[in-house]
C-alpha positions, 0 to 999 in steps of 0.5 A: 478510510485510507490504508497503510503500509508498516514497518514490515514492508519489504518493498517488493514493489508488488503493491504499486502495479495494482493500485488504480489510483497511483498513490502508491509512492516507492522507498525503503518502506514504501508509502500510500497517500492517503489523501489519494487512497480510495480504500479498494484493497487491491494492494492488500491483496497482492502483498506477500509480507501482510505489511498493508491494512486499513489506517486504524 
């Protein structure tokens, strides 16, 4: 299961770095492909607005 990022993202741009896959895309919410996502969590971890959690 992929994981995603809401609304509340304040794009900080910590997430990005740590994803090993690279699926992390920028903007003004940023995105994470969830064809590509491998559900490790390493963003989850590193986001400070708790805006990333797994796809319901």
């Amino acid at each position: 299961m992929a994981h995603i990022i809401d609304e509340t993202c304040i794009a900080c741009g910590s997430c990005q770095p740590e994803c090993p896959v690279e699926c992390i895309s920028e903007g003004e919410v940023y995105h994470i492909n969830a064809e590509e996502c491998i559900d490790c969590g390493a963003c989850v971890a590193v986001c400070p607005s708790d805006s990333i959690h797994p796809e319901d």
